[in-house]
Each structure stands twice: as structure tokens, then as C-alpha cells.
C-alpha positions in Angstrom: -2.6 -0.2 10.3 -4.4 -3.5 11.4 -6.1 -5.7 9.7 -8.5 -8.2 11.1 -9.4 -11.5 9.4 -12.6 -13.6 10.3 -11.7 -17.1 10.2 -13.9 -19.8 9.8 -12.7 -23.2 11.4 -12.2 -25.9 9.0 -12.7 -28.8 12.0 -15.9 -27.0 13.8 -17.1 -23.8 12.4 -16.4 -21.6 14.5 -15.7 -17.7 13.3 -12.9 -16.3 14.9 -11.3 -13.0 14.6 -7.8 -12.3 14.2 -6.0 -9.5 14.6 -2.6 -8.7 12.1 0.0 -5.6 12.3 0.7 -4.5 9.1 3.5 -1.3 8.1 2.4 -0.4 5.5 1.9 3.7 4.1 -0.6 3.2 1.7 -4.3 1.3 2.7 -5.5 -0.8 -0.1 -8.6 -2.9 -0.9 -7.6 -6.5 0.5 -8.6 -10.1 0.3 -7.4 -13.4 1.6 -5.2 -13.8 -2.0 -3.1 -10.3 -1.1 -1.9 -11.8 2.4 1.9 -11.5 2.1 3.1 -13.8 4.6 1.3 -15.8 7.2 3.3 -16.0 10.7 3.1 -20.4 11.2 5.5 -20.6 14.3 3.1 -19.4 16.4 0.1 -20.9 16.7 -3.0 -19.2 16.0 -6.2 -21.9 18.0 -9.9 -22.2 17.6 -11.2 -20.7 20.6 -14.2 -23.5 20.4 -12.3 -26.9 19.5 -8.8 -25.6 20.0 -7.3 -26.9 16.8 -4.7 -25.0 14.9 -5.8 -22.9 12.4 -2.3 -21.8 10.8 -0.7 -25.0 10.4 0.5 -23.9 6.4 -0.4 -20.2 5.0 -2.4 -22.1 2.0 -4.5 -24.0 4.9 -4.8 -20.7 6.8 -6.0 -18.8 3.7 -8.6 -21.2 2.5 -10.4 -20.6 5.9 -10.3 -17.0 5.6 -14.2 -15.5 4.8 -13.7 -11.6 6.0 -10.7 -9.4 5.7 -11.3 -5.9 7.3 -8.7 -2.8 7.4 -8.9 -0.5 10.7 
């Protein structure tokens, strides 16, 4: 299961989709509060100004607007 999260950058704007892995064998309805853990060693760039949009999980989820299960 994926789930895809549109971001909106905090410095420009910009909406970005991200793609996230998740094992997990039951789907359920979530939102950007429900994100379990929010990988900060790599870093995750705005494709438009190219600053970091995962600096801290709590920085990352207040950007989040969108959170789509496929």
C-alpha cells in the first residue's frame, strides 16, 4: 500500500506530491495527524525553490493539505 501526500511548501507554495510505502494489512481512512513516523534523514526538496520540506515531522505535517491511499 502507498500513500501519497500533497504538500504545500511553506517557503513558496508550491504543491508537491510525495510518495510513502506503508505495510500495513488493513487500509484506513487517513489524515496528516495519523502519520506514524516521518523519515527526516533523507531529505525530501521543493521541486520549485529547493528547500527542505522534512526538516522535523511536526514542520513536515503542518504542510501537509492532501493525503491519498492507492
Amino acid at each position: 500500500m502507498s500513500i501519497n501526500f500533497t504538500i504545500e511548501c511553506r517557503n513558496c507554495g508550491t504543491h508537491t506530491m510525495v510518495e510513502s510505502y506503508v505495510n500495513c494489512r488493513t487500509k484506513r481512512s487517513l489524515n496528516a495527524d495519523s502519520i506514524i513516523h516521518v523519515d527526516t534523514e533523507c531529505a525530501i526538496r521543493c521541486p520549485n525553490c529547493r528547500s527542505r520540506l522534512n526538516t522535523s515531522e511536526a514542520e513536515f505535517r503542518s504542510q501537509v493539505k492532501y493525503v491519498h491511499e492507492s
